[in-house]
C-alpha positions as a printed NumPy array, in Angstrom:
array([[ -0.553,   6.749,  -0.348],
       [  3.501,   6.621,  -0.136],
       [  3.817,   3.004,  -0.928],
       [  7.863,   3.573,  -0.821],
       [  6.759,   4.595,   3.543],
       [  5.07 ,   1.487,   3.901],
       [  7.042,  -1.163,   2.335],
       [ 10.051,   0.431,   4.172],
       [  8.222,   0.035,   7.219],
       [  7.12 ,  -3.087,   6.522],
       [ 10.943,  -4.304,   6.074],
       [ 11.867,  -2.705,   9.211],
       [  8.57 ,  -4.577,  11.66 ],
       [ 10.321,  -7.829,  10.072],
       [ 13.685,  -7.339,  10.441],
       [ 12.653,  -6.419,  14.296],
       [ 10.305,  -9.361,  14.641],
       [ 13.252, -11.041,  12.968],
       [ 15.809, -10.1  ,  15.246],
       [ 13.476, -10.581,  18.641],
       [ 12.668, -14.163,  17.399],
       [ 16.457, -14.754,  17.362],
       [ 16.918, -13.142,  20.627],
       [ 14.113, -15.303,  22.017],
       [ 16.001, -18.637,  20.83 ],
       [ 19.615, -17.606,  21.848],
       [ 17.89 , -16.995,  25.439],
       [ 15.644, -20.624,  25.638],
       [ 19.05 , -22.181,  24.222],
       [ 20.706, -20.639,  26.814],
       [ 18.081, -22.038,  29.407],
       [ 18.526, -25.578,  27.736],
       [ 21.77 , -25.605,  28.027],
       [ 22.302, -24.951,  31.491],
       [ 22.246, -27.575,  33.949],
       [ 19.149, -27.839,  35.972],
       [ 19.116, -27.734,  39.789],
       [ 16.645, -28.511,  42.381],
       [ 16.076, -27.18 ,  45.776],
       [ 13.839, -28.522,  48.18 ],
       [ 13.678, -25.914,  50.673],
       [ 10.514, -26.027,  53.226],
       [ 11.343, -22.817,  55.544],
       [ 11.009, -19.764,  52.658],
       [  9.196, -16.663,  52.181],
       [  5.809, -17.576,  50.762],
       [  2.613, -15.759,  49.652],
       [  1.31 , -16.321,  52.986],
       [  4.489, -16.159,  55.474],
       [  7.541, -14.261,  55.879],
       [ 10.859, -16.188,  56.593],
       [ 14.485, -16.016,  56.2  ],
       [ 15.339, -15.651,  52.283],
       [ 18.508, -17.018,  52.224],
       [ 17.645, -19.858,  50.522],
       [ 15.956, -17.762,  47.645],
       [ 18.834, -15.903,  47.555],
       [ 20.796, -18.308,  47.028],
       [ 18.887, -19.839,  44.396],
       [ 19.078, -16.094,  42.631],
       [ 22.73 , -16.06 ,  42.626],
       [ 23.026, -19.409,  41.393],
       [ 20.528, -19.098,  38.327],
       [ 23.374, -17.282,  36.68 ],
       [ 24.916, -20.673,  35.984],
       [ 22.095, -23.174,  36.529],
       [ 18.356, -23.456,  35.296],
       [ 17.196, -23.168,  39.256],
       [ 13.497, -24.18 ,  40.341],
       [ 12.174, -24.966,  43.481],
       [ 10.33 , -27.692,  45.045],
       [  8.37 , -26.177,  48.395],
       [  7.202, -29.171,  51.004],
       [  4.373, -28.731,  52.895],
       [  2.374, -29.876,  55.779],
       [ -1.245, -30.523,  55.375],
       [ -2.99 , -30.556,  58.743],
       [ -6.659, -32.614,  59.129],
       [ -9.642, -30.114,  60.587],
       [ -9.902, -28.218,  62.98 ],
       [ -5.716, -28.493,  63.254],
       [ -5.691, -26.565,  59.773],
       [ -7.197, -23.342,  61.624],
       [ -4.13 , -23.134,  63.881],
       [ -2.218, -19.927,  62.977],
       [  0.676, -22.368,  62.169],
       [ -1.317, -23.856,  59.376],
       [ -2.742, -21.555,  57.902],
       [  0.389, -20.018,  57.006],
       [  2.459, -22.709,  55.931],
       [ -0.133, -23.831,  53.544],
       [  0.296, -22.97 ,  50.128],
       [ -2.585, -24.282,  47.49 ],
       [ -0.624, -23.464,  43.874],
       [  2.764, -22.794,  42.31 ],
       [  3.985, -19.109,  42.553],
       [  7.362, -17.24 ,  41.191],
       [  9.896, -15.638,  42.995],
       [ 11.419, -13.132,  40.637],
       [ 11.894, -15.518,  37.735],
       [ 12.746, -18.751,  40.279],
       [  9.336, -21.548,  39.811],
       [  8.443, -22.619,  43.499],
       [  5.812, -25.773,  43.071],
       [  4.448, -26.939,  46.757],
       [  4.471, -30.79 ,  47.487],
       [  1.851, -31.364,  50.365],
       [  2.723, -34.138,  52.89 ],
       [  1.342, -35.263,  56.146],
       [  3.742, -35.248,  58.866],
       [  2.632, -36.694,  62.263],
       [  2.26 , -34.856,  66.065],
       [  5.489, -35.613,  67.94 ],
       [  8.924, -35.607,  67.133],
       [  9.095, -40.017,  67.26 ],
       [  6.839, -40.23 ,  64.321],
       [  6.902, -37.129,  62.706],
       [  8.295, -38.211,  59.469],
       [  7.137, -41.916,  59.258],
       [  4.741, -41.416,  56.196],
       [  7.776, -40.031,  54.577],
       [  8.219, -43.403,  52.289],
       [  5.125, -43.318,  51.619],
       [  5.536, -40.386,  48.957],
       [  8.062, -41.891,  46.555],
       [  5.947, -42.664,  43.694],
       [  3.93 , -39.322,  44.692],
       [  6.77 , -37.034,  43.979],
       [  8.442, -39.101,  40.778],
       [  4.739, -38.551,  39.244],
       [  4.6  , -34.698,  40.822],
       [  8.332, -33.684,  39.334],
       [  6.999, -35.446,  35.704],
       [ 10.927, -36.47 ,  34.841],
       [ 13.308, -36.498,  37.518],
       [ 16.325, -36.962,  34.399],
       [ 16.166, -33.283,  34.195],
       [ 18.014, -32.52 ,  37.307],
       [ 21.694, -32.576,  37.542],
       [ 21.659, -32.104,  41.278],
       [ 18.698, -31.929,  44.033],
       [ 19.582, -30.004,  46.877],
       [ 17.584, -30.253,  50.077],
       [ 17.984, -27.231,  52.605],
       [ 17.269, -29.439,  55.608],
       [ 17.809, -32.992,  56.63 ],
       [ 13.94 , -33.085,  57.144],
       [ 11.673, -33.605,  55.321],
       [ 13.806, -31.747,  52.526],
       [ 16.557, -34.192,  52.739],
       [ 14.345, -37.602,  52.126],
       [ 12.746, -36.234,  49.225],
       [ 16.372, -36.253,  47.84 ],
       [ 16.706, -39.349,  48.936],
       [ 13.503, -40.891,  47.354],
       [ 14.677, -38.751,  43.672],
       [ 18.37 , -40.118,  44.216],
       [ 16.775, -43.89 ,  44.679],
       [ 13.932, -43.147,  41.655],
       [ 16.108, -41.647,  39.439],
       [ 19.86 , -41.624,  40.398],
       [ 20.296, -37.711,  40.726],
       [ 23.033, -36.863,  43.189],
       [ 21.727, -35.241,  46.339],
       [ 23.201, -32.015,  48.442],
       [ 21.98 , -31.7  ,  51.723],
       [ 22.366, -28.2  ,  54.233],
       [ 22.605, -29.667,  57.886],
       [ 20.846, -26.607,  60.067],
       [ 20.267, -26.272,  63.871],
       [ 16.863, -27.574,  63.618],
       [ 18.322, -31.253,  62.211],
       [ 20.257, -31.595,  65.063],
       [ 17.939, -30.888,  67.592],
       [ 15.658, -33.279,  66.441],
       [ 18.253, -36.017,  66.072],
       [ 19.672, -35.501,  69.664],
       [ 15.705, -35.503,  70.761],
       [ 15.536, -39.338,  68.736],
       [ 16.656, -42.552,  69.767],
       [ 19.671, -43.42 ,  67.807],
       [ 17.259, -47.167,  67.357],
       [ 14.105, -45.391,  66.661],
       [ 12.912, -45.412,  62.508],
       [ 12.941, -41.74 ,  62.282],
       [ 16.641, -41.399,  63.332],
       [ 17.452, -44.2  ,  60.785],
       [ 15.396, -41.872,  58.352],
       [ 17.703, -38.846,  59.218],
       [ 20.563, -41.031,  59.052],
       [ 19.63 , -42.397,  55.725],
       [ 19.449, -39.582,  54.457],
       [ 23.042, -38.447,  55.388],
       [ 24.664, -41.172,  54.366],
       [ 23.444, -41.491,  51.03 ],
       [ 23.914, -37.672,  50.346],
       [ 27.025, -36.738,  47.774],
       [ 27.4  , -33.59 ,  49.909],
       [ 26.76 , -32.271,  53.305],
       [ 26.814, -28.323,  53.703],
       [ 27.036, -26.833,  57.737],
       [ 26.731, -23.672,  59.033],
       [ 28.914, -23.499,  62.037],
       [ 31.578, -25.526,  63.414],
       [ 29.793, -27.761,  66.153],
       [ 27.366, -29.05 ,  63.341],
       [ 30.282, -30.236,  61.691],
       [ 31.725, -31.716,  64.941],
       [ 28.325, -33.269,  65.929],
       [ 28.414, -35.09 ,  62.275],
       [ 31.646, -36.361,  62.506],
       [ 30.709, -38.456,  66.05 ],
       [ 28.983, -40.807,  63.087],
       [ 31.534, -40.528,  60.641],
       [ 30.138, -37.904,  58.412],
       [ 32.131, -35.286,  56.636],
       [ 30.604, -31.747,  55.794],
       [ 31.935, -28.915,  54.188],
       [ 31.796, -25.07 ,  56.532],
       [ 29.788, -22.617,  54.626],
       [ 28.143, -19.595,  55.889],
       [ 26.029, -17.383,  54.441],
       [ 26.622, -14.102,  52.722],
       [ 25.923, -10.174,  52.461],
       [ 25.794,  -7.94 ,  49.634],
       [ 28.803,  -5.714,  48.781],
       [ 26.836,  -2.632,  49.451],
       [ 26.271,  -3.333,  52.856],
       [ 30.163,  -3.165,  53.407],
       [ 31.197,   0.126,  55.404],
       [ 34.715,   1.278,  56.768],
       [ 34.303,   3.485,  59.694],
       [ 37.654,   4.107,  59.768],
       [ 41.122,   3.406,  61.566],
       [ 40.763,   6.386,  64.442],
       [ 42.038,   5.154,  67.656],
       [ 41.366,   7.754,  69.871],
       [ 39.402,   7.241,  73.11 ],
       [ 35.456,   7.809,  72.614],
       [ 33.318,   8.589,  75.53 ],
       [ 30.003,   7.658,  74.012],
       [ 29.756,   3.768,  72.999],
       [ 26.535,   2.812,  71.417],
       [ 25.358,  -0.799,  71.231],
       [ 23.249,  -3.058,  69.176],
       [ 21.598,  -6.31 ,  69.638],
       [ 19.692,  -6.988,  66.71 ],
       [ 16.805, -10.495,  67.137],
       [ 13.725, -11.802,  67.843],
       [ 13.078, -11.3  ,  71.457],
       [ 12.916, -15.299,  72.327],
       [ 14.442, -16.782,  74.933],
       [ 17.489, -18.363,  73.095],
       [ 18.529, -15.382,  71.896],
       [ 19.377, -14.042,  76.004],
       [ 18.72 , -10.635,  75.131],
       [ 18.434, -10.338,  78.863],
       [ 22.107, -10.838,  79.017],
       [ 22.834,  -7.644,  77.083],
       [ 20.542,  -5.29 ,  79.179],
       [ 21.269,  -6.803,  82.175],
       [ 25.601,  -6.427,  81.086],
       [ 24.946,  -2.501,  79.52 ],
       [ 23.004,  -1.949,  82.855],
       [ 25.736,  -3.434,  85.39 ],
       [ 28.564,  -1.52 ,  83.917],
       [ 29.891,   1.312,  86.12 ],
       [ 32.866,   2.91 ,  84.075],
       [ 33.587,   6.201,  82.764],
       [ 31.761,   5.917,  79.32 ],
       [ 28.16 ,   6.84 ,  78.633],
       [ 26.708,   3.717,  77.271],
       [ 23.352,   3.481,  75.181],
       [ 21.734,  -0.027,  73.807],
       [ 19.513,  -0.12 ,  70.368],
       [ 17.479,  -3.459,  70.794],
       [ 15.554,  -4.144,  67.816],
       [ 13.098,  -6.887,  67.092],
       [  9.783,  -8.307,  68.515],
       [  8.926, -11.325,  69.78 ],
       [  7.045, -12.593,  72.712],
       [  9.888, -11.087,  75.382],
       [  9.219,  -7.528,  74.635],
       [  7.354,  -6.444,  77.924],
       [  9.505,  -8.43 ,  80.131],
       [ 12.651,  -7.039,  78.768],
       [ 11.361,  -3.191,  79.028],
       [ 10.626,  -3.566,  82.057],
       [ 13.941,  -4.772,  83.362],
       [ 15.361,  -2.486,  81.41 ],
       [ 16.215,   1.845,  82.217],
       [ 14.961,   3.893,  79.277],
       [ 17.787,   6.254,  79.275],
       [ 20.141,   3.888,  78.519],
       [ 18.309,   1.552,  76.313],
       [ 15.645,   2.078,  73.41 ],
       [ 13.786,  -0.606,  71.873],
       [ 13.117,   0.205,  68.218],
       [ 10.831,  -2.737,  67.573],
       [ 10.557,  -4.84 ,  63.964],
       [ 13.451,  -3.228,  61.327],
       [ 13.533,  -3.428,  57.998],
       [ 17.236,  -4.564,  55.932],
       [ 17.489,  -0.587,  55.846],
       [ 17.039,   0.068,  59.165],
       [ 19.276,  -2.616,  59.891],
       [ 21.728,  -0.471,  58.154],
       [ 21.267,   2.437,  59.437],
       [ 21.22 ,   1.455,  63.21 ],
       [ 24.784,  -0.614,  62.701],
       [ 26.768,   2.053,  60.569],
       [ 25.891,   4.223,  63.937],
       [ 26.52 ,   2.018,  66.635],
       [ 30.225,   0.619,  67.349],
       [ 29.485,  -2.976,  69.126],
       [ 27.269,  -5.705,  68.338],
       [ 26.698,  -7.746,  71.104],
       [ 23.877, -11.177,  70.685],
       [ 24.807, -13.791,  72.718],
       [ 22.448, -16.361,  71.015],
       [ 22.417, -20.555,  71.412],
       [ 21.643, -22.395,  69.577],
       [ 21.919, -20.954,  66.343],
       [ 22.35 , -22.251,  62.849],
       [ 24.71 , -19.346,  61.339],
       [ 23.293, -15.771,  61.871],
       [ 23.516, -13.014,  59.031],
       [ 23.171, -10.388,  61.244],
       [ 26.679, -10.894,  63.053],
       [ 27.795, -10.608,  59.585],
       [ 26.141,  -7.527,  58.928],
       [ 27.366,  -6.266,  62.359],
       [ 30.959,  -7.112,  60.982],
       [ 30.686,  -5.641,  57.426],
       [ 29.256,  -2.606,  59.138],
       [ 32.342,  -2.316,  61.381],
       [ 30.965,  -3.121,  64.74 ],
       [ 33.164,  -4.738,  67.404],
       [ 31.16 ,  -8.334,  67.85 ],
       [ 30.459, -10.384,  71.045],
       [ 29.003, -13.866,  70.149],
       [ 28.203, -17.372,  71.685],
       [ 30.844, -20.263,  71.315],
       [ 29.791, -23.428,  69.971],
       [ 26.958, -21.834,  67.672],
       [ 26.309, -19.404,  64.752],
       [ 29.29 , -18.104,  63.338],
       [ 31.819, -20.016,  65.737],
       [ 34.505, -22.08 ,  63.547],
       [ 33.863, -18.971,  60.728],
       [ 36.025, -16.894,  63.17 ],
       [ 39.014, -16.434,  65.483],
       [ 38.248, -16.029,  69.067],
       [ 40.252, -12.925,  70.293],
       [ 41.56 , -11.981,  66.863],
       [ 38.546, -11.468,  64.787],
       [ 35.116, -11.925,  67.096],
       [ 34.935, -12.206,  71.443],
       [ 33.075, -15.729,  72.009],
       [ 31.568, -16.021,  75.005],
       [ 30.657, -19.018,  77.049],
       [ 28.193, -17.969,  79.805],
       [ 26.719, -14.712,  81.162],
       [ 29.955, -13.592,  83.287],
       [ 31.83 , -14.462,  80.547],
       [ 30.012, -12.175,  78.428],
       [ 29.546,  -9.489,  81.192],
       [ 32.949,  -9.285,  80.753],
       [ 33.675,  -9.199,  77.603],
       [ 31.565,  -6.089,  77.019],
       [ 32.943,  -4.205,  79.414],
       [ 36.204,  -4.644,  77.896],
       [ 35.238,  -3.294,  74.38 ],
       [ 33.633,  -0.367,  75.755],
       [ 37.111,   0.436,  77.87 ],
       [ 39.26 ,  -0.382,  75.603],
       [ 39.206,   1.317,  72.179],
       [ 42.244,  -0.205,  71.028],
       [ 40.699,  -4.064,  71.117],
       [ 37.73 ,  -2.484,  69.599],
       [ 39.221,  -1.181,  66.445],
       [ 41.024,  -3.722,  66.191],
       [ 38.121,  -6.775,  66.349],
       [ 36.421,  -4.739,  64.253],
       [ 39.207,  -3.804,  61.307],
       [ 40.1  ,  -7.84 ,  61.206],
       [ 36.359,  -8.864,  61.072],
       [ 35.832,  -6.273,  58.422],
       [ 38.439,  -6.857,  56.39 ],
       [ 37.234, -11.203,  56.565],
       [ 33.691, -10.066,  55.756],
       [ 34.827,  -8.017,  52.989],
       [ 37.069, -10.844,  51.408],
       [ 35.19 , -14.015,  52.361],
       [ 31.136, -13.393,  53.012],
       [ 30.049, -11.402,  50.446],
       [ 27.283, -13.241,  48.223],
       [ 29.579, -13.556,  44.778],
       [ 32.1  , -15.731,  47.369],
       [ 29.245, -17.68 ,  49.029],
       [ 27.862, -18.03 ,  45.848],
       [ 30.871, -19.518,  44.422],
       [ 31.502, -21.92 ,  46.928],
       [ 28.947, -23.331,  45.721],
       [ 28.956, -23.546,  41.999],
       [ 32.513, -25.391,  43.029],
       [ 30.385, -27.792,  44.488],
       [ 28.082, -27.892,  42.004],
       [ 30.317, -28.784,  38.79 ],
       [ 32.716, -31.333,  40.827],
       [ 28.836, -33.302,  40.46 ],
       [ 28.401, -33.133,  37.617],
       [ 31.803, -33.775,  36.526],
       [ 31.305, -36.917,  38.41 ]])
């Protein structure tokens, strides 16, 4: 037996060991020492549903600088309600990860119709002190709606004094318009507004609609990732062939019938083709308004056919209201596409009308508006250049993402 082999070998497992124990405590110190954040988001991706992932992303990003976990509300319906499609996919039974990021559900009763909806709310403040073990360990709670997301914060900020963020979305102030400004649940939204240490919007009306109570917000949209960026180019000669893409669930806010019904009224020189892609419970309706030849519908896309169908197609026309903020006229920019949106929603305030995006205000408005981009090539590289160029330098995720680490240490600071 070469005893010399083995007790070299020997020396080398320790030294390894040795070295992957240290690694192991520079990383948990590492975790230690980084602030600790908590969102409570209730619309996100889970096991059982898909949804937008901003929010996750988000949380991604910011787990560079922060220990980031996730607190996941949830209704619990009584039987038979719990069969309901709804139900059954919101419900989540048991913690699950997201690529490293904890997500714990916290089940709550809310009640049918919007006037007492959320009165059980206070009902849950020693519930969620005992569910989150030691609320100390947060530096900041931030709740990704006003409702219920937002009085959770609330209840932590009143249990145990952690400073509260709170996004403002479309959904907050459709409910709050819907509400008495007398009734409890308003109070409850307004509450929780008041006693936030920061308000995040996505568009400029939100921000407008917040201010008729005295509220200040900070603008922040959402972002995209640097490899979704594409220059088509500067070439300003005329093209004969326009190709258009309205990218959305085929709902009724979204007035996807505006598009067909504009591509299909236009009587100029240029051959026109639409791309709509999405599903939703419109489809049939809007094929059969609409002429095959001139319009496909490519159904549900993935983020890569997203991709590819905007890096081919040269406007990007979605005339949706309301709207929170609306990646996908992002995308639409970063891919170089000439964009026709709605005023007062989505991505309005982010953008100047004329100079960077066309804002509509009605269907003629936006019947004309088209036209004009597919006539004149001139406006349209030159909308699409400036929004590019904005995207590029202003929406990307690393900018997005550092808007809100700004945010985040002025807090704690504090």
């Amino acid at each position: 037996m070469d005893f010399a082999y083995w007790r070299n070998r020997s020396s080398n497992i320790f030294e390894e060991n040795h070295t992957m124990i240290l690694y192991r405590l520079c990383e948990a110190n590492q975790m230690i020492d980084k602030p600790k954040i908590l969102f409570i988001a209730s619309n996100i991706p889970t096991p059982k549903r898909k949804a937008n992932k901003v929010v996750l992303t988000l949380a991604h990003r910011l787990s560079a600088f922060f220990g980031v976990s996730v607190l996941h509300p949830t209704e619990i319906a009584p039987f038979p309600i719990s069969l309901l499609k709804k139900y059954k996919n919101i419900s989540v039974g048991s913690s699950w990860n997201d690529d490293g990021i904890a997500i714990t559900p916290f089940k709550y009763v809310r009640l049918p119709n919007i006037k007492f909806s959320f009165l059980l709310l206070p009902l849950y403040k020693r519930k969620i002190k005992k569910h989150l073990k030691t609320l100390e360990q947060y530096a900041v709670t931030h709740a990704h709606y006003v409702m219920p997301d937002g009085y959770f914060a609330y209840q932590i900020k009143a249990l145990g004094k952690t400073p509260y963020f709170v996004s403002f979305r479309q959904s907050d102030e459709k409910y709050m318009r819907q509400l008495d400004s007398k009734s409890k649940v308003f109070c409850m939204y307004m509450d929780v507004l008041q006693n936030a240490d920061h308000i995040f919007v996505h568009n400029q009306c939100h921000k407008e609609y917040l201010l008729q109570f005295g509220i200040q917000s900070q603008l922040i949209g959402h972002g995209i990732e640097t490899d979704f960026l594409e220059e088509k180019g500067t070439d300003t000669t005329q093209k004969q062939e326009i190709d258009i893409a309205s990218i959305g669930e085929l709902i009724p806010l979204k007035h996807i019938d505006w598009v067909i019904n504009a591509v299909q009224s236009y009587k100029g020189e240029k051959k026109v083709h639409l791309y709509i892609a999405g599903e939703g419970p419109l489809r049939h309706e809007l094929e059969t308004i609409s002429d095959p030849k001139t319009i496909t519908f490519t159904g549900q896309i993935d983020r890569n056919g997203v991709s590819s169908l905007l890096s081919k197609t040269d406007i990007f026309a979605l005339p949706s209201k309301p709207e929170t903020f609306g990646l996908v006229y992002i995308e639409a920019g970063a891919k170089s596409n000439a964009v026709i949106a709605r005023k007062d929603a989505g991505i309005w305030g982010h953008f100047a009308d004329t100079e960077d995006v066309l804002f509509c205000d009605d269907y003629n408005s936006f019947e004309s508006q088209l036209h004009k981009l597919i006539d004149d090539d001139a406006l349209r590289h030159k909308l699409s250049r400036a929004l590019h160029e904005k995207i590029a330098s202003r929406f990307t995720w690393d900018e997005i993402t550092a808007q809100y680490k700004e945010q985040y240490d002025l807090s704690l600071k504090k």
